[in-house]
N, C-alpha and C positions, 0 to 999 in steps of 0.2 A: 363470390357471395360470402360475407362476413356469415360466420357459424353462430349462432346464439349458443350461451352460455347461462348455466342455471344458478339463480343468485336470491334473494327472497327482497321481499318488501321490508324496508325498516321504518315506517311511519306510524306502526299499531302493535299492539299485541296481539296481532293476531298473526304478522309473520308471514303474509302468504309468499306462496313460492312462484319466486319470475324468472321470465326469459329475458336477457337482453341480448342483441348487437350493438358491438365494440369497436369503435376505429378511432385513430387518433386520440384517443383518451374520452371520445366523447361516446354516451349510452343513448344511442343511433334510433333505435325501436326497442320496446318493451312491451312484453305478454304475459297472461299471465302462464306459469306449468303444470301442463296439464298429468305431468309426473311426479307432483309432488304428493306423498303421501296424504297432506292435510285437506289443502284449500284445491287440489285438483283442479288447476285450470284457471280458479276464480281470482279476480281482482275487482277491487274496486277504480275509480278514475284517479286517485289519485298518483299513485306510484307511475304512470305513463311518462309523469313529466317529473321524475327523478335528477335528469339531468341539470337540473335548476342546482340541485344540494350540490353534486360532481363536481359544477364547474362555474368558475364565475370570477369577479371579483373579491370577492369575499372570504377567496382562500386564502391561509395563511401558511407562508414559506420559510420562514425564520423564526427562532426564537428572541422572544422581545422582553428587554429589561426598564421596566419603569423610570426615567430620569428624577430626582427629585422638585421637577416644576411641572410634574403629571405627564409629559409628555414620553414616547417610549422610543426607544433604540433598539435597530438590531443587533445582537452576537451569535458567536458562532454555540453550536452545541455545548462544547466542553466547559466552555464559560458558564453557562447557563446550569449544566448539569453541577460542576464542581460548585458553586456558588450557591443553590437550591439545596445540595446536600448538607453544605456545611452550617447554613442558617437553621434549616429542620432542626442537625444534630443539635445544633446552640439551644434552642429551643425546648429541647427534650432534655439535654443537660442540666439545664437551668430553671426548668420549670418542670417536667417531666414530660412523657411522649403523653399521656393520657390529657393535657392542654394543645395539642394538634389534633384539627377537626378532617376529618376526609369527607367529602361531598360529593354525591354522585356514582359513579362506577357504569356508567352507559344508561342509555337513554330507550327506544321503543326496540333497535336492529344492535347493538354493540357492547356485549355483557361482557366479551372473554374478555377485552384488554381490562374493562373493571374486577374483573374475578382475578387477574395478576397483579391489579392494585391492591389485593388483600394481604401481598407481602411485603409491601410497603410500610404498610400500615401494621403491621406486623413488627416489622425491624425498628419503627423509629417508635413501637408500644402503645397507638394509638387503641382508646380505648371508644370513645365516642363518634358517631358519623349517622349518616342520614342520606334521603332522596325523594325523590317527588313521590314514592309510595307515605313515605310521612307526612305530606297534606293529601293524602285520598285516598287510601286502603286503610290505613291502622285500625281506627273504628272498627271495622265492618271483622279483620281480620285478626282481633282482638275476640270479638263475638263468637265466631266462630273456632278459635281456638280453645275456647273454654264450653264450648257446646262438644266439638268432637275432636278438636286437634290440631287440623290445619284446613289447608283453600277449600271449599264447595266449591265446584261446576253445575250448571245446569245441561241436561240432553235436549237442546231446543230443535234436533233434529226429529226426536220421537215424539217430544212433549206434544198430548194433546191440550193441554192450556198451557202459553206462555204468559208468563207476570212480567213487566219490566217495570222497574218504579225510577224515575229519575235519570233514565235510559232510553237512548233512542239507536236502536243496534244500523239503523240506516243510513246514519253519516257516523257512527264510533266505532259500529261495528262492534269488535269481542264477544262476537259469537261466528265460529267457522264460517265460512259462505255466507253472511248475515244476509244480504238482500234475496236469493235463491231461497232459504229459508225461511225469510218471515213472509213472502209470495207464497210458497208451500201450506204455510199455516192459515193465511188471511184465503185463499181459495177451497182450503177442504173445509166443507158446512161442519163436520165431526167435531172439528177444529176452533178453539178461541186465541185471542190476543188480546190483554189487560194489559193496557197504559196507564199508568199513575204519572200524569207528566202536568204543569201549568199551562206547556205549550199544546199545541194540535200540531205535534211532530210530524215526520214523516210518517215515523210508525205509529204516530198513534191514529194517524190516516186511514192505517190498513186494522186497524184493532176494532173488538167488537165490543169492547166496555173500553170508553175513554174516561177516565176520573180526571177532570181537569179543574183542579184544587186551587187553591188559593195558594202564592207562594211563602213557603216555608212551613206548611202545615203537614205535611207529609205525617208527622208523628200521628197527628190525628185522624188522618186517613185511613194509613194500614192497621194500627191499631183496632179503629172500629173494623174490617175485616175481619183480623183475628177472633175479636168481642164476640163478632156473629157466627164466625161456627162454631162458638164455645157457648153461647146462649142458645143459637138453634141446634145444640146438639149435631151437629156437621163432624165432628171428631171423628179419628179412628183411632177409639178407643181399646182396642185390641191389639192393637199393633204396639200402640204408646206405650200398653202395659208391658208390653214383650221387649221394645228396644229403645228407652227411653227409661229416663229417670229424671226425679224433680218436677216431673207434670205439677203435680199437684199448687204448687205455688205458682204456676201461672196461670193454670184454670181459675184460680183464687182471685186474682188480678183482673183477669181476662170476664169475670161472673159480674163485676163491680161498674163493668166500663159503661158509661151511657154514652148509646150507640146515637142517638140523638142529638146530644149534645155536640160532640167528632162529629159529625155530620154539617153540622153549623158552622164550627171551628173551620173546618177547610174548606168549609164553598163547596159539597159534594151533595149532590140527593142521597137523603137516605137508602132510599128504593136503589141506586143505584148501587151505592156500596152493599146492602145485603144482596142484590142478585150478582155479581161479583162474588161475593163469601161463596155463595150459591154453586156458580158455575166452577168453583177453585174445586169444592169438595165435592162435584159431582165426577170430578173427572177420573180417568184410572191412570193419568199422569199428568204431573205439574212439574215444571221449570220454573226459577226466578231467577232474576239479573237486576240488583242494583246498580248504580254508576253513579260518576259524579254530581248529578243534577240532585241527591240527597246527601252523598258525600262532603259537596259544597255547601252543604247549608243546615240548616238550625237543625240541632239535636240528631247529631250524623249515625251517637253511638247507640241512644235510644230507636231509629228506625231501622238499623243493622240487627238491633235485635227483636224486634216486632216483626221486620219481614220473614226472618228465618221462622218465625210460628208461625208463617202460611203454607209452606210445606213439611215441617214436621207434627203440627196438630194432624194433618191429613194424609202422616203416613207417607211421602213419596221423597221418600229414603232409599238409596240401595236397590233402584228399578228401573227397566226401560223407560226414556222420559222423566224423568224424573232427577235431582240432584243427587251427585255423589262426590266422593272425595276422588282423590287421583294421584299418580303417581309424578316424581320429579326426573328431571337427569340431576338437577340439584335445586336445590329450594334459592329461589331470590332473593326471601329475608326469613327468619326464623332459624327454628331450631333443624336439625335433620334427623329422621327417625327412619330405621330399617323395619319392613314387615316381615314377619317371620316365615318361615317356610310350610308348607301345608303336609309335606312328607314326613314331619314328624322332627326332630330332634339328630342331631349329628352323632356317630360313632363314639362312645367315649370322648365326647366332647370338654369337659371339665377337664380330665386330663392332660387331652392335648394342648388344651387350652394353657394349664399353667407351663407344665414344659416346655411351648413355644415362645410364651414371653421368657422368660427364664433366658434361653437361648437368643433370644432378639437383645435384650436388656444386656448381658452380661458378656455377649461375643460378637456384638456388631461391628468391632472393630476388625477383628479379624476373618469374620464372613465378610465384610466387605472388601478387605486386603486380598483375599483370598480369592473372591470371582472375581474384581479388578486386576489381578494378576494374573491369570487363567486367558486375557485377551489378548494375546501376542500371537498363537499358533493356531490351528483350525482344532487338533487332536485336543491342546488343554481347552480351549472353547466349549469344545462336544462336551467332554465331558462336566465341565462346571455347569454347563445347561443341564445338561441331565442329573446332575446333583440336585441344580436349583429348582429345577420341577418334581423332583420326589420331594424336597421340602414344603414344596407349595400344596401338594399332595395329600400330606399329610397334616398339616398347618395349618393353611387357612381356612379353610370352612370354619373351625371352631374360633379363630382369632381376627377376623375379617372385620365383623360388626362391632366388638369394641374401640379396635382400633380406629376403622371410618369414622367413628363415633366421636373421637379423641381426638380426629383431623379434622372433623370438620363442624365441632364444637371450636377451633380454635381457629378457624377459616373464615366462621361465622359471624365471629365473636361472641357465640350467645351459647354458654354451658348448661344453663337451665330453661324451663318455663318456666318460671318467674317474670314478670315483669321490672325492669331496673329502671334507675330514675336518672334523671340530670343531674350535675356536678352543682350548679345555680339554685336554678329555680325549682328542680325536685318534681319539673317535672316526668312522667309517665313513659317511658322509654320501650317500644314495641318491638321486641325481636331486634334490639338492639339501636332501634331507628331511632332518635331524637326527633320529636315533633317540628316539623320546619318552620312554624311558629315560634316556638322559643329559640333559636339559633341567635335569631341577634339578643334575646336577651341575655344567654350565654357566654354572650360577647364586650357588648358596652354595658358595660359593671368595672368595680373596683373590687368586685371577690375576688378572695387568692386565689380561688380555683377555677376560673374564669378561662375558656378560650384563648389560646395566640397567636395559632397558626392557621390555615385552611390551606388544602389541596381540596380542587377543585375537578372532575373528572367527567368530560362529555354534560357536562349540563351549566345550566344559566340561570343558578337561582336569582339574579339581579332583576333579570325580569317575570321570571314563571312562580317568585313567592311573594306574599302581601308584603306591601310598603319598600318598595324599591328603594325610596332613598335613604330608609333608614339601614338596609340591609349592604349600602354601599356605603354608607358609612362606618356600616361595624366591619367592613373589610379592609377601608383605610385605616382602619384602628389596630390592626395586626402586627406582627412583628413581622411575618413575610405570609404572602399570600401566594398561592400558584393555581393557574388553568391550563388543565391541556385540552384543546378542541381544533377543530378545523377552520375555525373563523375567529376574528375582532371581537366578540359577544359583550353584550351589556356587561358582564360577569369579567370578561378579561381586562373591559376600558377599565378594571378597579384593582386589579393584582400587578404584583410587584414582578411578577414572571410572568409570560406566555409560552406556552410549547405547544408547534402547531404539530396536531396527528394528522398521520395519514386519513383518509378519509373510511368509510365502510364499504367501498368497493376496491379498494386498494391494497386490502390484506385481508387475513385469515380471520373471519368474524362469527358470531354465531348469539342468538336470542335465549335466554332462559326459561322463554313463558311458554313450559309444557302444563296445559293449564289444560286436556283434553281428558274424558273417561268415556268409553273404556280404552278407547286407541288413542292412543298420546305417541306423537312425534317429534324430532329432533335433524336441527339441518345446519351443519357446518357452510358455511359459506367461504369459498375460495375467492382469491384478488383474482378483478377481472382484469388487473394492469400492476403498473407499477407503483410503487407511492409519488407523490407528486417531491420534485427533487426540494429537499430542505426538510419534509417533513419525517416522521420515523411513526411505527405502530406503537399502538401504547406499551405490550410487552418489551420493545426493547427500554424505554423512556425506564419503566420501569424498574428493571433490571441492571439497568446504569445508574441510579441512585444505588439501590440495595449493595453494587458491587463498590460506589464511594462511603457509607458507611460501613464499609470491612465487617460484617459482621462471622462472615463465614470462612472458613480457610479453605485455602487453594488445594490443598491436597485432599480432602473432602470430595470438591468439585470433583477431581479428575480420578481418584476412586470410582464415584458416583459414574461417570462419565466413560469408563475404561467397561464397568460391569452391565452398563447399558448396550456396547460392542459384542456382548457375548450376548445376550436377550434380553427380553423383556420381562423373560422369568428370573433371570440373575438380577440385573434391576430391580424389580419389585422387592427379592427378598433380601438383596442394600439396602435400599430405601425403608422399607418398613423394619429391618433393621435399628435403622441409622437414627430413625425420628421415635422409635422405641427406646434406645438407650439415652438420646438427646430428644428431648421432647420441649424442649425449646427451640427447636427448626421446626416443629409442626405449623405454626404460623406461617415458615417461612416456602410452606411446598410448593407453592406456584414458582417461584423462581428457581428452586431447586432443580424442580422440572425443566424447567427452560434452561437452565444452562449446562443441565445433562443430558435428558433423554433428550431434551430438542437440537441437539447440534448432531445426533445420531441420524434425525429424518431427514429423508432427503427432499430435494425440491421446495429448499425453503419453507418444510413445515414446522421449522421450530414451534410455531403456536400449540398447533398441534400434540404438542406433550400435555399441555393441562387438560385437552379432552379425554387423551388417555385415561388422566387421572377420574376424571369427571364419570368416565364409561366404567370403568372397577366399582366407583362408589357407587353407580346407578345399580348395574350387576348385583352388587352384595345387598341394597338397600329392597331391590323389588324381585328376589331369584324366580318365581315362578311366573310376575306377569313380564318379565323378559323372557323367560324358556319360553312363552307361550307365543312370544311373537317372534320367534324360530332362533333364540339364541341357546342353543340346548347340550353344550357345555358344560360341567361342573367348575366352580370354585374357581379360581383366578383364570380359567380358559373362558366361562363365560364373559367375564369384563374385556377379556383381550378378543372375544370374535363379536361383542359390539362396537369397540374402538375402529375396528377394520372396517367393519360397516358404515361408522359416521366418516372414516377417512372416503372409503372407496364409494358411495351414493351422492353424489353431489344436489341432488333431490331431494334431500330428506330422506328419513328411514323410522318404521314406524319401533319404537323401541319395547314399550308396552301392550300388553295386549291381556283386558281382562273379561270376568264377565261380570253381571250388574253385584250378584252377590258380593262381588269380591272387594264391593265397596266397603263393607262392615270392617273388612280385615285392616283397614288403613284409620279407623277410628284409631284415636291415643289411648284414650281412657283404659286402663284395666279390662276394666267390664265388655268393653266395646259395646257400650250405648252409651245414644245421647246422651248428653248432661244437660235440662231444659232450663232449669235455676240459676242464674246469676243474679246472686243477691244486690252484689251492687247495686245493678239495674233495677230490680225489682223495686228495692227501696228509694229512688230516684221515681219513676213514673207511678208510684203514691201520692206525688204530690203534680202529676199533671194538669190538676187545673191550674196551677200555682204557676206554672211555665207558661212565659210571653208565649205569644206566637202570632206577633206582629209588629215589628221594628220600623215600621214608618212612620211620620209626623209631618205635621204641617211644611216643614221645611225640607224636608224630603219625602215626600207621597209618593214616589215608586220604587219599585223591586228591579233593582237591576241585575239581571245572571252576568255572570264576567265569565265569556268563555264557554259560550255555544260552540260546536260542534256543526259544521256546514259542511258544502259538497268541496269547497277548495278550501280547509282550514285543516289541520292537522295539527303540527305541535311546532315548534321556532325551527326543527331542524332545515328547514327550507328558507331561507333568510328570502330568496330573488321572491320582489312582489310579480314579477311577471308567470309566474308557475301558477298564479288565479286565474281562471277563464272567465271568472264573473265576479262578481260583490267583490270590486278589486278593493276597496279601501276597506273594507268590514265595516258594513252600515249595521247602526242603531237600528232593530227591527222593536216596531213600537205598532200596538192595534186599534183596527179602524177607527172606535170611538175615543181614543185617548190622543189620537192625531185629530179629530175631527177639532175636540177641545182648543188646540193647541193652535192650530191654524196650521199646520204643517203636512205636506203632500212628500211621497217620494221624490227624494234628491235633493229637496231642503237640507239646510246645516243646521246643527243643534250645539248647544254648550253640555255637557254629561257631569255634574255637579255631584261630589260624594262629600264626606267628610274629611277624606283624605284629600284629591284634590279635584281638578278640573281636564275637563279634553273637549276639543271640537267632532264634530263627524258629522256625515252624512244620513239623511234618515230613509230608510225603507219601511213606510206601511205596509203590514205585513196581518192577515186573517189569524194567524196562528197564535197567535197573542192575547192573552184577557188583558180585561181593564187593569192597568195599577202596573204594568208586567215591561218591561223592555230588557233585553238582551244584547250583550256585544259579542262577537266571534274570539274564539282563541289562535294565537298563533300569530297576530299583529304586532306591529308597534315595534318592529325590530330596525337597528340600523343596517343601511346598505348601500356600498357606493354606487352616484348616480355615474352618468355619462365623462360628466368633469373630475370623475373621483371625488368629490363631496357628499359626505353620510346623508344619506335619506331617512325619513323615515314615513312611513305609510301605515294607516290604519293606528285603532287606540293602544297602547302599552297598557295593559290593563289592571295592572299591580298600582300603577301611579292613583286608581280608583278606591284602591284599598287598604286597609290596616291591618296589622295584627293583634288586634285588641277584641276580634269578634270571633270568636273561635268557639267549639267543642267543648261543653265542661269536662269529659275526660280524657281523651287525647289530641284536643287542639287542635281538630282539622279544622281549616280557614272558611269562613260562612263565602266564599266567593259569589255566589248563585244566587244571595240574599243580603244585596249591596243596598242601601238605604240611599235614594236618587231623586234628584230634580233636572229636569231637562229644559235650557232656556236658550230661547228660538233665537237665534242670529239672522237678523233682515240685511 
């Protein structure tokens, strides 16, 4: 009997945790684990048929050099590697590293090899890069940073009202257990669920206020919410006075709104919207969840900030049920910020503090000479470890959090909250992200300071960002492009290089999106095999550039490398050393790690060193809501007995553990309260009447969403169309009376006419639909070899639909969801 093996879902952010059986390379049966700290158990249908991504045609076993008549060649590794390195450097020579673009860094399941593409991009100075959080969080996580800091979560486990606006948790999920949950909710009478959706979702099925709006009106929807529990006095005003600031200017706003008027604006009854405001502020806990269904569409940054005044006018801040902030293992994008400790202040801390830089700074040379030489015998071992542990000792507590602070400001790349801007076009740059709307413009220009290069990392901007063909075009425009991924990808048919990875069951992997309060978990994921022969993990890809532009000396390495032999305490205090006195290796830690501590661990856990790293800075960054979920260690012991824990739990392991209060602690601000005033915004929705909010015309009369969320759609990473159990082709879902018009019945063909271009499909009449409204599924329109080896493709490519000219006014998230459409009938 094949043993199952514990490995997670990579199709979501939600990461749940699975079982598989293994043979012959192929993932046999899939379950979900019911040992994993998170998702216990749960899965949804999709992850069952995994083996579609594992195995197929579609995998890629060589590295491939573009011919100059577009077609590609295979070479061997060195070729490819030595060649890749040497164009970058030209590149960076010649133009500087901050004209090399990085894209990507893993996708829903595969962050760490992205997180050792940070020392790439490090080595060759890049300063600019981006990823799909740049067309669909910025907004929202923009908002929120200037309100308290960083990410909101919602408790839609405790919440007795859930809000979802633009969200359907029943096929996107990102909410734990989402279907067990939103049943939980839609059964107890106690209980509501508010849908703000055009469609009649899944969940907005099981919901007891549907607002099914007109599309792209959302601003005028939530908004009048807000309006009405600030007109009928619904506030909790007591609260607001105590943990909030800048009320005052949005009640001002909020006093002005006619709720009337929004009302007409989005197609919503009145009555309906104020008993909604009703039921938000009656309740003694409210969750919200936006998602893309506002993200993609008109005015992403003004409802990102109208939603959040639906649970902060009403107080459910920092409560059971309710929204709070949350703890990282490492933040995805942004800045990184340590909370402070609740036991008050370290020993003479200012002291030690300068003494130990002093000492790092001025004698790293020879503390590191000095524990690297100490590794030859057991007796000098012992004793350099126990050297190196009184220093830690007495050291780090006080020099811990500047320093993290200084790694991973430069890890980041984002030393400030500030907002920075593009090199081009100026524009709005979120936690370092470049809007993926202006990439290509960034690109096809003749500014001097214009894009050259791209590396390309686990993703497919060619087909997942607006205007495909223009975005392949600014890629043949480059001096050298590179992808690394497991398949041929629209994205690879355009670069100059291919480097196939091994896949995400093939080596040491692991997800970022600890996105949970108060218990937030973490799950390294081990190869359930070997890499498939020709491919290599991104870490080493990686690390075999950084080691052909020679940045670092050999004798460095094996210093580095000798001190890691005697411990992990001699190590640490090399290393923080080493990147104290040279603080121009701090960018380059990920590789440092890997080619020191990781050639220490055994069983091919090389990867494994940067989690190390990742467990010290979670350690130092959250000390008390780790003590609390039993790592109860001081100062460089707690990072090393959570490190153990993500090595040794192949389940996951719950890292944090707080209580509701302890939300307040992770506000940014000074004060630790809200900040309710963003002027910007404030003075923008002044002029709401003055805002379209209706983009159709004669020549295109319907609202097309590009990129529903269905039972078999998920994201490209499944290329095989046979992993659909149904809606194989992604039918156009179009409503009863707008087919009726049309003449067209389910499984009719349709023409799907935008401004940008044209697609055929199949049509499903479908109830859930208003008039004016049609939708196409995400995760289509990908090439894939058929039978004869000849590219297929199946279902719409749904970029070919769209442009980049209808964006965000102020960070440029793509109107995807609020496509301008004509649908003409093929007989």
């Amino acid at each position: 009997m094949t043993e199952w093996a514990k490995t997670a879902c990579i199709l979501c952010e939600c990461n749940c945790g699975l079982e598989m059986q293994v043979a012959d390379r192929r993932l046999l049966k899939i379950r979900g684990d019911k040992d994993h700290p998170g998702s216990a158990g749960y899965t949804c249908e999709k992850p069952l048929r995994l083996d579609r991504y594992q195995n197929g045609p579609h995998r890629l076993d060589s590295p491939l050099r573009r011919r100059p008549d577009g077609t590609y060649e295979e070479i061997d590794w060195d070729t490819a590697l030595d060649e890749i390195a040497g164009k970058l450097a030209a590149v960076r020579d010649t133009h500087g590293g901050d004209k090399i673009f990085y894209y990507g860094g893993g996708g829903q399941g595969n962050h760490l090899g992205g997180a050792y593409g940070r020392a790439l991009m490090a080595a060759l100075g890049v300063k600019y890069f981006s990823n799909a959080l740049a067309q669909e969080k910025t907004s929202e996580a923009w908002v929120t940073h200037e309100m308290c800091g960083t990410h909101v979560t919602g408790d839609f486990e405790n919440a007795e009202v859930a809000v979802f606006i633009g969200k359907n948790p029943w096929q996107s999920h990102g909410v734990a257990r989402a279907r067990p949950t939103l049943r939980e909710l839609a059964r107890d009478p106690k209980r509501s669920i508010i849908v703000i959706d055009p469609r009649r979702s899944e969940t907005a099925e099981l919901a007891d206020f549907h607002l099914q709006l007109k599309p792209g009106t959302d601003l005028w929807c939530v908004s009048a919410i807000a309006a009405t529990l600030v007109q009928e006095n619904l506030i909790a005003r007591d609260w607001l006075d105590e943990h909030a600031v800048g009320v005052e200017d949005v009640l001002a706003f909020l006093r002005r709104v006619d709720i009337t008027d929004h009302a007409g604006r989005c197609d919503v009854p009145e009555d309906l919207i104020r008993a909604a405001a009703r039921r938000i502020a009656a309740a003694e806990s409210v969750s919200t969840y936006e998602d893309l269904g506002v993200q993609h569409s008109s005015n992403s940054t003004l409802v990102a900030y109208m939603h959040k005044m639906l649970w902060l006018l009403t107080g459910n801040f920092g409560k059971p049920g309710g929204v709070n902030l949350h703890s990282w293992v490492v933040p995805i994008a942004g800045r990184w910020h340590a909370v402070p400790r609740q036991d008050g202040p370290v020993w003479a801390e200012g002291a030690r503090r300068v003494i130990g830089t002093k000492m790092m700074r001025h004698s790293a040379k020879l503390l590191r000479r000095l524990l690297s030489g100490s590794s030859g015998r057991a007796w000098s071992r012992a004793m350099a470890d126990r050297a190196a542990d009184a220093a830690l000792r007495v050291f780090f507590e006080p020099l811990s959090v500047p320093l993290a602070q200084r790694l991973t400001d430069r890890l980041t790349f984002v030393d400030s909250d500030e907002l920075g801007t593009t090199p081009v076009t100026g524009a709005a740059a979120i936690g370092g992200l470049i809007p993926c709307n202006s990439i290509v413009e960034e690109i096809l220009t003749d500014h001097p300071d214009r894009l050259r290069a791209m590396w390309i990392d686990a993703s497919n901007p060619v087909h997942s960002l607006p205007g495909t063909a223009r975005f392949a075009e600014a890629m043949r425009s480059l001096a050298v492009s590179v992808v690394v991924d497991v398949a041929f990808t629209e994205t690879a048919r355009q670069a100059d290089y291919v480097l196939p990875a091994a896949s995400q069951f093939e080596k040491y992997e692991a997800s970022f999106f600890t996105l949970h309060f108060p218990h937030n978990t973490f799950q390294v994921r081990r190869p359930l095999m070997d890499p498939l022969p020709g491919t290599r993990p991104e870490p080493e890809i990686y690390a075999a550039i950084v080691d052909r532009l020679g940045l670092v000396d050999q004798r460095l390495i094996d210093d580095l490398t000798a001190a890691a032999t005697v411990s992990h305490r001699a190590f640490a205090l090399a290393l923080f050393s080493t990147v104290e006195h040279q603080p121009e290796l701090a960018g380059l830690l990920p590789y440092l790690l890997y080619r020191t501590l990781g050639t220490t661990m055994p069983d091919g856990e090389r990867p494994m060193a940067l989690v190390w790293g990742m467990a010290q800075v979670c350690a130092i960054g959250y000390p008390d809501a780790v003590g609390r979920a039993g790592f109860t260690a001081r100062g460089f012991a707690k990072g090393e007995q959570l490190f153990e824990a993500f090595r040794d739990n192949r389940e996951g392991v719950l890292f944090s553990d707080d209580s509701y209060e302890d939300a307040w602690s992770y506000v940014r601000h000074p004060d630790r309260k809200i900040h309710a005033s963003i002027p910007l915004l404030l003075d923008e929705l002044k002029r709401l009447n003055e805002i379209e909010s209706d983009h159709t015309s004669a020549e295109f009369p319907f609202v097309l969403s590009a990129g529903e969320r269905r039972a078999f759609t998920a994201n490209v990473i499944i290329r095989n169309p046979e992993w659909r159990r149904r809606d194989a082709e992604g039918a156009l879902r179009i409503g009863e009376d707008d087919a009726a018009d049309l003449g067209v019945t389910t499984g009719d063909r349709v023409r799907v006419v935008t401004e940008a271009g044209a697609a055929e499909t199949v049509v499903e009449v479908n109830a859930m639909m208003r008039p004016g409204h049609v939708s196409l599924p995400n995760g289509l329109g990908v090439t894939y070899p058929g039978e004869d080896g000849t590219a297929t493709v199946v279902g719409v490519p749904l970029n070919t639909l769209t442009t980049n000219s209808r964006r965000d006014k102020f960070f440029g998230n793509p109107n995807h969801k609020n496509v301008p459409a004509r649908i003409e009938v093929l007989r």
